[in-house]
C-alpha positions as CSV (number, residue, x, y, z in Angstrom):
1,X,-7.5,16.7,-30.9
2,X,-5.2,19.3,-32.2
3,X,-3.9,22.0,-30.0
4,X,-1.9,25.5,-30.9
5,X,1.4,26.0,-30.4
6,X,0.0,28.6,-27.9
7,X,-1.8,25.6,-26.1
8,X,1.0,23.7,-25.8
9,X,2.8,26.3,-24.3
10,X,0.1,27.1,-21.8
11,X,0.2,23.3,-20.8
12,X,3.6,23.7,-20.0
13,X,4.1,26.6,-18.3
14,X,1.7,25.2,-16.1
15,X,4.2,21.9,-15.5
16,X,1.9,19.4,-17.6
17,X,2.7,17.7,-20.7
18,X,0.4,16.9,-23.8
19,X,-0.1,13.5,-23.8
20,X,-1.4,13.6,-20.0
21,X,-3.7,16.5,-20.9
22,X,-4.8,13.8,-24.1
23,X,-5.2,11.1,-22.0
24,X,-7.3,13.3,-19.3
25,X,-9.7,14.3,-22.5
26,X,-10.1,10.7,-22.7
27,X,-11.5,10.2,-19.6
28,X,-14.2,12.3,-20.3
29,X,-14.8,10.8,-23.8
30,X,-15.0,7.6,-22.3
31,X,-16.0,7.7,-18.8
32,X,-15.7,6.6,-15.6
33,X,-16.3,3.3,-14.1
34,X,-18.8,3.2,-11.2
35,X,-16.8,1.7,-8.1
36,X,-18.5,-1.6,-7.3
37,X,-19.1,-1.9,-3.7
38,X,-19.7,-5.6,-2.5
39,X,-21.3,-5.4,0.9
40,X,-20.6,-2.1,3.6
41,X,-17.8,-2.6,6.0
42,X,-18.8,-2.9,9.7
43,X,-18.1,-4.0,12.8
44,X,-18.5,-7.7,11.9
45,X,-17.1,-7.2,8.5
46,X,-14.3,-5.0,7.9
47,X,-14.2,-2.4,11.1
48,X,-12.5,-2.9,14.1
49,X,-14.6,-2.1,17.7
50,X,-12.4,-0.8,20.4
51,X,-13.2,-1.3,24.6
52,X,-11.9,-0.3,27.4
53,X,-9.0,-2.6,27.3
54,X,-7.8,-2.1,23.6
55,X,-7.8,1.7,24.4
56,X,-5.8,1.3,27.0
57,X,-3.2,-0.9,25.2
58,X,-3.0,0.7,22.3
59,X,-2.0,4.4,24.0
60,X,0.4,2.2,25.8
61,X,1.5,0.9,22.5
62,X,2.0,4.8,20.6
63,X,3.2,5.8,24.2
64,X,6.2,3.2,24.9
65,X,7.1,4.2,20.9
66,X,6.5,8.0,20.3
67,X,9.5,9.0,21.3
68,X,11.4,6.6,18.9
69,X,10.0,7.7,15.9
70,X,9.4,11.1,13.8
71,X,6.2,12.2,13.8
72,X,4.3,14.6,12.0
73,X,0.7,15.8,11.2
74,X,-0.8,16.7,8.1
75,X,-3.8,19.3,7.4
76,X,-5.1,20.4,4.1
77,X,-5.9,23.5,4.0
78,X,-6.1,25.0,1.2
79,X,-9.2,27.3,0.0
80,X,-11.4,30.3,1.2
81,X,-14.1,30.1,3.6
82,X,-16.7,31.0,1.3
83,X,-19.0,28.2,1.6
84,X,-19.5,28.3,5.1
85,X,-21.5,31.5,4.4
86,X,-23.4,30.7,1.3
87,X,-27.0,31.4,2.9
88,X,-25.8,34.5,4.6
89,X,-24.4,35.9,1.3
90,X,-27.7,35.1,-0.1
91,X,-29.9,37.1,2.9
92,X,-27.3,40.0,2.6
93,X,-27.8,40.2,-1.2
94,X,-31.5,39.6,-1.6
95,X,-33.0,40.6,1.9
96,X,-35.1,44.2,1.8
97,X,-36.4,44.8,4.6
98,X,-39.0,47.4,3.6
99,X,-41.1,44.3,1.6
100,X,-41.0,41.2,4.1
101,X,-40.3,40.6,7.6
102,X,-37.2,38.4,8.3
103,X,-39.4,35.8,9.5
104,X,-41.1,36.0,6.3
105,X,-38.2,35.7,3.8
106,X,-37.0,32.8,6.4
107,X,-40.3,30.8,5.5
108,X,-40.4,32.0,1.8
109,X,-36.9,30.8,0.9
110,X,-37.0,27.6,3.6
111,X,-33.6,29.2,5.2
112,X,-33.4,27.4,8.1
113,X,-29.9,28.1,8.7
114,X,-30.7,31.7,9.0
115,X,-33.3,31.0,12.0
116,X,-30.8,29.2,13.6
117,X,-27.9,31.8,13.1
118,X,-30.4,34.7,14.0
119,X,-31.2,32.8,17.4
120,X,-27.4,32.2,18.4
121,X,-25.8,35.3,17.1
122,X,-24.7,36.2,20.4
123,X,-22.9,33.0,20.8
124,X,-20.3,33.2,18.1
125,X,-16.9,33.7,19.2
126,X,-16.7,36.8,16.7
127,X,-19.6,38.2,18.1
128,X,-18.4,41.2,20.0
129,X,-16.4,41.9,17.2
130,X,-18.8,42.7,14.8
131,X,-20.7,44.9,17.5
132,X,-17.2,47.0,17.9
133,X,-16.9,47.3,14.3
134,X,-20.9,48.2,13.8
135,X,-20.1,50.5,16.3
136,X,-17.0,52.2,14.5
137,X,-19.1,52.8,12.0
138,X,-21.6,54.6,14.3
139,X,-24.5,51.9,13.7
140,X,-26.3,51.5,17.4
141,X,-26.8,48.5,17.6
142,X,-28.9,48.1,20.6
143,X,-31.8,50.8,18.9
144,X,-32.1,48.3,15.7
145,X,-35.0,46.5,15.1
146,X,-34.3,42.3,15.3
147,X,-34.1,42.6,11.1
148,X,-31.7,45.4,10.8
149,X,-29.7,43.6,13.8
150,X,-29.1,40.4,12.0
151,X,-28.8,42.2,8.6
152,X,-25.8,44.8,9.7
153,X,-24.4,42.1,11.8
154,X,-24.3,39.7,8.6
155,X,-23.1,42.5,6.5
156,X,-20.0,43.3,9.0
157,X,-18.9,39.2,8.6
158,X,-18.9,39.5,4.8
159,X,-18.5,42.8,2.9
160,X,-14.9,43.0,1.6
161,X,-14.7,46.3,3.7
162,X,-15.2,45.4,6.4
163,X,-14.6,41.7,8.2
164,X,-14.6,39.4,5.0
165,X,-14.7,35.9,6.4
166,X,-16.4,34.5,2.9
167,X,-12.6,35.7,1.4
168,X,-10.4,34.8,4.2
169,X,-8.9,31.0,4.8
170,X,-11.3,29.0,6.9
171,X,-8.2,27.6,9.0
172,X,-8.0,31.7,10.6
173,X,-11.3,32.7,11.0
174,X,-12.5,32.9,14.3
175,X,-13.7,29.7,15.7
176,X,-13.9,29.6,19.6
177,X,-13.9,32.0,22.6
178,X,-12.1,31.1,25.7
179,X,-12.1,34.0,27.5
180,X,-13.2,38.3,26.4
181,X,-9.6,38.4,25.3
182,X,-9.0,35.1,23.5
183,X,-10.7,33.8,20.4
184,X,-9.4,30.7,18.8
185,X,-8.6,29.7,15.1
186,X,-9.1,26.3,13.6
187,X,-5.1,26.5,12.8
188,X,-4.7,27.3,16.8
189,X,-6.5,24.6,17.9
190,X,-4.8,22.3,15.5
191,X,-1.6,23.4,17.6
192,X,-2.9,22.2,20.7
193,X,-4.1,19.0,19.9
194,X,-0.5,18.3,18.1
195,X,0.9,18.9,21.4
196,X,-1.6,16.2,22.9
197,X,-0.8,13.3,20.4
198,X,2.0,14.3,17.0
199,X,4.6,15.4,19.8
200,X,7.6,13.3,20.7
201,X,10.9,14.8,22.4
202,X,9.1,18.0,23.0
203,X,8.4,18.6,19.2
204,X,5.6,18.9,17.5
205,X,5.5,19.0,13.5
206,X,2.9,20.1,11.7
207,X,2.1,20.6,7.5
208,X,-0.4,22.5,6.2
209,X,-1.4,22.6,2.6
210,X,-3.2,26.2,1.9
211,X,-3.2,28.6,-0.8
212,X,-0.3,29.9,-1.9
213,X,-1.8,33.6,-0.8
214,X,-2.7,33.1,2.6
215,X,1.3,31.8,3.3
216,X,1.8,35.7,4.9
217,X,-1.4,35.7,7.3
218,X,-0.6,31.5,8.5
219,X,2.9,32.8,9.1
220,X,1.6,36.2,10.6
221,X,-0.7,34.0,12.9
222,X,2.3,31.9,14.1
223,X,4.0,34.0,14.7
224,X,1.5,36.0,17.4
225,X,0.5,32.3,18.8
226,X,3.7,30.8,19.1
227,X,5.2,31.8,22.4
228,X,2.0,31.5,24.6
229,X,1.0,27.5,22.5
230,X,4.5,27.0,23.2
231,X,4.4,28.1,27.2
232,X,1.4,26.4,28.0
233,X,2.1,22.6,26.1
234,X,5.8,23.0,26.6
235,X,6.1,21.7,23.1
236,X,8.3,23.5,20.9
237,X,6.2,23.8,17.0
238,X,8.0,23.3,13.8
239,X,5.5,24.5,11.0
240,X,5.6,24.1,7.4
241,X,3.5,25.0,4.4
242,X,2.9,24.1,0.6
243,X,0.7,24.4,-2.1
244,X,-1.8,22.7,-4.8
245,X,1.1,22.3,-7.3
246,X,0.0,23.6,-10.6
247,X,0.7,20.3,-12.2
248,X,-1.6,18.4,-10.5
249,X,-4.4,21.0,-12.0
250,X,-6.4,19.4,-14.5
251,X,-8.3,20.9,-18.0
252,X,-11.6,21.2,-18.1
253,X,-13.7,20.4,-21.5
254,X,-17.2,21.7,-22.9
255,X,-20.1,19.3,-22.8
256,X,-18.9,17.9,-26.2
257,X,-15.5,17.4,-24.9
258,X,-13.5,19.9,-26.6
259,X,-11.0,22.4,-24.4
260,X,-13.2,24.8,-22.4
261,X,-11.6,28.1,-23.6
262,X,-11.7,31.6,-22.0
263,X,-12.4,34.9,-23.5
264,X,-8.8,35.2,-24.5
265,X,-8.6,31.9,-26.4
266,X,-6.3,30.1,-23.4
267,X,-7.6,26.7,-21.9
268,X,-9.3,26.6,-19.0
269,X,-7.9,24.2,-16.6
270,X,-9.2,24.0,-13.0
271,X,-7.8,22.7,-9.7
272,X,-8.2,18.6,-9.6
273,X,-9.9,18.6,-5.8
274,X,-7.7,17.1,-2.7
275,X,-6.8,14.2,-4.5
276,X,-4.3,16.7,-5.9
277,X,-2.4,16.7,-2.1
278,X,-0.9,13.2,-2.9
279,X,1.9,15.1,-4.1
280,X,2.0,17.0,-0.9
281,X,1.8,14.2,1.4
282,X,4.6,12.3,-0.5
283,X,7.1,15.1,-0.7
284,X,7.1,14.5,3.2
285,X,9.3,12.7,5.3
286,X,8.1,11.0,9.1
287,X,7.4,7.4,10.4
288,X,3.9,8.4,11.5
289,X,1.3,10.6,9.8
290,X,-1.6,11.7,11.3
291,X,-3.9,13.2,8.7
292,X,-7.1,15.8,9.4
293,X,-8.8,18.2,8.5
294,X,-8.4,22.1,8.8
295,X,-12.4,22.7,10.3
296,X,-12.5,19.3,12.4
297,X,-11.5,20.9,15.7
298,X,-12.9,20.9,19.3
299,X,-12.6,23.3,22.1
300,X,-9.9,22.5,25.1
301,X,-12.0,20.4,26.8
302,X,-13.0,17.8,24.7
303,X,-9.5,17.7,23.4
304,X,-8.0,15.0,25.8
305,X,-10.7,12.1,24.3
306,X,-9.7,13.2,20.9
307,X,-6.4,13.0,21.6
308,X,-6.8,9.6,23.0
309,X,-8.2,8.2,20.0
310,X,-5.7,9.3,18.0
311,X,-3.2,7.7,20.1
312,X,-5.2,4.2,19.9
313,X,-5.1,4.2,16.2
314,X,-1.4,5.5,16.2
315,X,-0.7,2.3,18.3
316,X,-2.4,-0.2,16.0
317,X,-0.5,1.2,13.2
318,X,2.8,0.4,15.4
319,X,1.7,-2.8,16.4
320,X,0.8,-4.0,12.8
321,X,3.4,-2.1,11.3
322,X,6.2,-4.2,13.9
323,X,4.4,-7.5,12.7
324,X,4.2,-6.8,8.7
325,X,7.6,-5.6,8.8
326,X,8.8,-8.8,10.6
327,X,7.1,-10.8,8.3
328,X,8.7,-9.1,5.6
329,X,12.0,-9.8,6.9
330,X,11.3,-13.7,7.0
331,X,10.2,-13.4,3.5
332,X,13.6,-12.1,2.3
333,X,15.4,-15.4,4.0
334,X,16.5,-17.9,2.0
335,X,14.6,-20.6,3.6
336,X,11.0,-20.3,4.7
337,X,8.7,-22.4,6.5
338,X,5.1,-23.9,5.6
339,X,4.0,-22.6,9.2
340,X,5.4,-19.4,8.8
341,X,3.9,-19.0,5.6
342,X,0.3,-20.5,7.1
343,X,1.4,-17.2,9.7
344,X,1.4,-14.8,7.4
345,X,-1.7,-15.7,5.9
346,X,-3.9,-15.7,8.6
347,X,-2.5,-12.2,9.5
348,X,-3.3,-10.7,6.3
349,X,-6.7,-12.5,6.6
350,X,-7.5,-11.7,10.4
351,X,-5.4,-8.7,11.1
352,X,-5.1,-6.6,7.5
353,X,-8.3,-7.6,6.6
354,X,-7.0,-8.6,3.2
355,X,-9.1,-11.1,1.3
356,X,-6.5,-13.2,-0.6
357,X,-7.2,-14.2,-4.0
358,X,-8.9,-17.8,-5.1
359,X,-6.0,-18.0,-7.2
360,X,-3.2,-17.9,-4.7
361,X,-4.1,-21.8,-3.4
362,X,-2.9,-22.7,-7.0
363,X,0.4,-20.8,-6.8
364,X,3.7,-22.8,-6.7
365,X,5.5,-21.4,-3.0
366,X,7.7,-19.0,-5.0
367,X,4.9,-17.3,-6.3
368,X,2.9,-17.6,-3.0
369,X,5.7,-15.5,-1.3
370,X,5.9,-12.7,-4.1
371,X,2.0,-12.8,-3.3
372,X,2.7,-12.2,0.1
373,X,5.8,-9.8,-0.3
374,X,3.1,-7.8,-2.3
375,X,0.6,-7.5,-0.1
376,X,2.2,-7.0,2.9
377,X,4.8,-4.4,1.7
378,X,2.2,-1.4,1.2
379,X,2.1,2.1,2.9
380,X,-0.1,1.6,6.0
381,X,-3.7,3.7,6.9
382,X,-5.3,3.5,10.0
383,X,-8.6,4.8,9.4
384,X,-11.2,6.2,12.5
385,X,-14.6,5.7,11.3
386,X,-18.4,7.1,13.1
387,X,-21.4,5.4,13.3
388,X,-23.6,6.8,10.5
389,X,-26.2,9.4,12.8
390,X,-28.2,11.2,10.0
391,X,-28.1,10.2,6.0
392,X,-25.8,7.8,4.9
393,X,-22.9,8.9,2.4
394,X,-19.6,8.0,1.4
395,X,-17.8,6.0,3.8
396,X,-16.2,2.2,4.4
397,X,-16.9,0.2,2.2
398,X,-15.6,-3.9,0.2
399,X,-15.4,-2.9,-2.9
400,X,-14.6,-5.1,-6.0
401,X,-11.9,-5.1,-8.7
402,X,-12.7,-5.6,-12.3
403,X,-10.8,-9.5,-11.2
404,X,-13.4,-9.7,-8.1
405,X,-10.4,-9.0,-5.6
406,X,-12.0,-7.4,-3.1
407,X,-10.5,-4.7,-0.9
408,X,-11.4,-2.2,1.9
409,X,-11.9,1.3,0.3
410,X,-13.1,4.9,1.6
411,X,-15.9,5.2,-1.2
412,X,-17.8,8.4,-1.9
413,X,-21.5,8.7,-3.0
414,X,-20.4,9.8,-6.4
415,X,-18.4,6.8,-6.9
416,X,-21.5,4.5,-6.9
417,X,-24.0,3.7,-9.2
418,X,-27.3,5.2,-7.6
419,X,-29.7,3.4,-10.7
420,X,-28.4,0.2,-9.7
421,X,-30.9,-1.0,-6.9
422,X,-28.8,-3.4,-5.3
423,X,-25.7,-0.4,-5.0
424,X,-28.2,2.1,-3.4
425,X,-29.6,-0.8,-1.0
426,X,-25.4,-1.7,0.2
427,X,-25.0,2.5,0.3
428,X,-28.5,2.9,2.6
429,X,-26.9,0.1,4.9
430,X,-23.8,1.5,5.7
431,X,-23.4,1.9,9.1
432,X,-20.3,4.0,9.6
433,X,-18.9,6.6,7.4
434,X,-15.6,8.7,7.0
435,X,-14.8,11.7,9.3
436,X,-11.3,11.9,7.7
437,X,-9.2,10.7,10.4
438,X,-6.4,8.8,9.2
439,X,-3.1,7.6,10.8
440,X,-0.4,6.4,8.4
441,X,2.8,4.5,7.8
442,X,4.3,6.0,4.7
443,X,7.9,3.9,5.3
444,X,9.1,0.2,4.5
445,X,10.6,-2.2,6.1
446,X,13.9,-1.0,5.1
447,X,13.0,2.2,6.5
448,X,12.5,3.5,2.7
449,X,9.6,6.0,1.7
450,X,7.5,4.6,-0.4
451,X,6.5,6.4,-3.4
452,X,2.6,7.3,-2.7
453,X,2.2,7.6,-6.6
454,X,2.4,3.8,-7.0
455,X,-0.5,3.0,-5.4
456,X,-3.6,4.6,-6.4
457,X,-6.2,3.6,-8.8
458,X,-6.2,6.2,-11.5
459,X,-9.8,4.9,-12.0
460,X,-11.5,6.3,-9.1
461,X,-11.1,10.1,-10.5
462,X,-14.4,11.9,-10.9
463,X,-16.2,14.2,-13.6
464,X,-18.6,16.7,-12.5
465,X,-20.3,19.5,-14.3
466,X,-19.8,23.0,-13.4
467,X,-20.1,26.4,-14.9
468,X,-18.1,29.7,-16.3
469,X,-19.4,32.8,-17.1
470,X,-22.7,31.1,-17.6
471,X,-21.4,28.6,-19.9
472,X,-21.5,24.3,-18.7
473,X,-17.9,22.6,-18.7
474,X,-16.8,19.5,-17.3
475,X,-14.3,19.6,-14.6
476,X,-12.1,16.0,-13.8
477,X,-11.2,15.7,-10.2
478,X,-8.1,13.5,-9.1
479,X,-8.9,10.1,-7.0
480,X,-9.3,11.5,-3.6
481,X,-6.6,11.4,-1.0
482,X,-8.3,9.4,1.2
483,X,-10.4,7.7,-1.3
484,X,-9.1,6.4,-4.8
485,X,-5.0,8.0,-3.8
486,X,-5.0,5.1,-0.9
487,X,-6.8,2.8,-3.0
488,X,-3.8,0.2,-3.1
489,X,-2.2,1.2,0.9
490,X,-3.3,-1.6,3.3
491,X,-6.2,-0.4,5.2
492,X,-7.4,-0.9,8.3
493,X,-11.2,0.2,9.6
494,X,-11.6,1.2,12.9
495,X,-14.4,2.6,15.0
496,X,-14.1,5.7,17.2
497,X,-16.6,8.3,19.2
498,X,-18.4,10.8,17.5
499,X,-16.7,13.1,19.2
500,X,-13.8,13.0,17.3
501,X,-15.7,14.3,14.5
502,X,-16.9,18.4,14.8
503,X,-16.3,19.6,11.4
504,X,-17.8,23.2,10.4
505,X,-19.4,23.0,7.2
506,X,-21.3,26.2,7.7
507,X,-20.9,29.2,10.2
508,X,-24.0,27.2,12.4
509,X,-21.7,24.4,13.1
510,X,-19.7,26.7,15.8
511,X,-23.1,26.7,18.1
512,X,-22.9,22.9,18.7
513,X,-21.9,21.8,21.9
514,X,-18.0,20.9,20.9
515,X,-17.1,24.3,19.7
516,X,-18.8,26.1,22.8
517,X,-17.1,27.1,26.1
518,X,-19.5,26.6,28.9
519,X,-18.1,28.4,32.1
């Protein structure tokens, strides 16, 4: 593969090198390895159940501790809103209302969504807002028939003149009204639950990865939340930002595998998905991490329960994390013991849920404790998983290793093999999958950062086909964050409500019960 001077130039300027946009071209010459998942993790196998009595010790746990250590939560959110509103762009482009009635087009184009959105209108927390603006524009609202109501009121959200939410980050948009005077943003309600569970010492610290041209409105909505968050939590917020470095952008290739070029001449290369935040993550410095994302809020009252969870996994992480690290220091002493070694092996077995290798019985001891030293000296997840309630997807998973180690892993339904029957029958059994709700130890036992870089597998990356200006490409997507970028952290399952989980996908998803104030 040959490339200009003018390529290389491109690459560069762009903080890549050659031979790593060579070697990505030869992952899409040759492919990606299906992951190989070996049975689903569950509550027998692989994920932990809590009760009454674990909750309760482990907020004891995070609670005795909280105040010792640094903590700080991360939320990607990078990206427009855009999606969200897909089949309202589509009504507001296509709808005439002079041909069909709305109930019509609804049962033509099987839009579902827009029956639903039609029926709760009123309910949005942005709702009165769009009838002021209407109203500006001297639109009566109140004399429109119910089609011209929904189409004008859909218009308002999205035309670039007027409210815009498809161009504006989903982390400001409106997502829950309190009171006439007080609607909510996902990055508000963040702020809150910080308060509840990444405080300690009256500080809260919170990262947000976002786009590098939304930085002004984030900081302009801080800035007008800050003293009354700050009032009514009496936590004092210490926010930060960054971006999707450039670097971790990746090139995209025609269907023959040759540079996608523009118009121009110059390389296409496209942004490599939130794998690409591993950078992010590691560039930051805390003993506890909690990890979630940007739409997965609640309103204030369902709050406290989330916050408890969060707690409960925050304590297992402290309580493993106190064991492995004394381990570790036992493994550094000169001298040893066979019952301290038998120790350390059931705990990886019964507590890490690590499946040690066939191989290790056949290890001399000095090898056996490098085995161990290995294993145990990882960056730490704490992962919340919910029970599976509609289709299954991408969730927890065993998965093995071309050397049939096998390993707990956050597996996605693009990373298995649908043809093969006996995948898709281990995928249609999973019982739990992955709200995104991760709490992690990102130091050593020394109290040293790891470097997140060493431990992903580079082999859980993903091709999918997209297009540009009309024309096909391939487009390579970094191993997740929380999928193939934690592939090699030592990771630990465990079950929590469903409550904890109230992402908004599309603009419907602020009707449901945990993003609605009921006086």
């Amino acid at each position: 593969m040959k490339f200009t001077d003018k390529d290389i130039q491109q690459i560069e300027s762009k903080g890549l090198n050659l031979d790593l946009v060579k070697k990505q071209i030869e992952i899409f010459e040759t492919g990606i390895p299906f992951t190989n998942i070996s049975e689903a993790a569950t509550i027998k196998s692989g994920i932990m159940a809590l009760n009454d009595t674990l909750i309760k010790k482990y907020v004891a746990v995070f609670n005795a501790e909280k105040d010792n250590k640094s903590l700080l939560k991360f939320v990607p959110a990078s990206g427009a809103a855009s999606r969200m509103f897909k089949f309202l762009f589509q009504f507001v482009n296509q709808y005439n209302s002079n041909e069909q009635s709305i109930n019509s087009y609804i049962n033509r184009n099987n839009l579902r969504e827009l029956s639903l959105f039609m029926v709760g209108m009123e309910k949005f927390p942005f709702y009165n807002k769009v009838l002021e603006l209407l109203k500006s524009k001297g639109i009566n609202y109140k004399t429109l028939s119910t089609q011209e109501k929904v189409w004008h009121f859909a218009k308002a959200m999205l035309d670039e003149n007027q409210l815009n939410f498809g161009n504006q980050p989903k982390g400001l948009l409106p997502f829950h009204q309190y009171k006439k005077d007080h609607i909510s943003t996902a990055f508000e309600e963040h702020l809150y639950e910080a308060a509840l569970y990444a405080s300690s010492n009256g500080l809260a610290k919170l990262h947000f990865t976002i786009s590098e041209v939304h930085e002004k409105k984030f900081t302009e909505e801080f800035k007008n939340i800050k003293h009354y968050i700050e009032q009514i939590t009496g936590v004092t917020f210490d926010i930060s930002f960054s971006y999707q470095q450039q670097s971790t952008d990746t090139i995209a290739v025609t269907l023959q595998n040759k540079p996608f070029r523009e118009s121009d001449g110059s390389i296409l290369f496209r942004p490599s998905g939130h794998g690409a935040l591993l950078k992010n993550l590691n560039a930051l410095d805390a003993d506890i991490v909690f990890v979630k994302n940007i739409d997965n809020v609640v309103v204030y009252k369902y709050k406290d329960e989330v916050a408890t969870h969060k707690k409960v996994l925050a304590g297992i992480l402290l309580e493993l994390q106190t064991k492995t690290f004394e381990y570790l220091h036992h493994l550094d002493s000169e001298e040893i013991s066979e019952e301290n070694i038998a120790a350390i092996e059931n705990f990886l077995t019964h507590k890490l849920s690590v499946k040690i290798s066939d191989e290790y019985k056949k290890y001399a001891d000095r090898y056996k404790i490098e085995y161990l030293q290995d294993k145990l000296n990882r960056p730490i997840r704490i992962c919340g998983m919910v029970k599976n309630e509609g289709e299954p997807g991408g969730g927890p998973f065993w998965v093995k290793d071309h050397k049939s180690n096998q390993s707990l892993q956050i597996v996605e339904s693009a990373q298995i093999n649908l043809k093969d029957s006996k995948q898709e029958d281990i995928l249609k059994n999973a019982t739990h999958f992955n709200p995104v709700d991760l709490v992690c130890g990102i130091k050593n036992y020394k109290g040293e950062k790891f470097d997140l870089e060493n431990y992903v597998d580079h082999n859980a990356a993903f091709i999918t086909q997209k297009t540009k200006n009309g024309k096909e490409l391939k487009a390579l997507e970094l191993p997740g964050l929380w999928n193939g970028s934690m592939a090699h952290w030592t990771t630990i399952f465990v079950e929590v409500p469903i409550i904890t989980f109230n992402p908004v996908k599309t603009v419907n998803d602020l009707l449901k019960a945990p993003h609605q104030i009921k006086e």
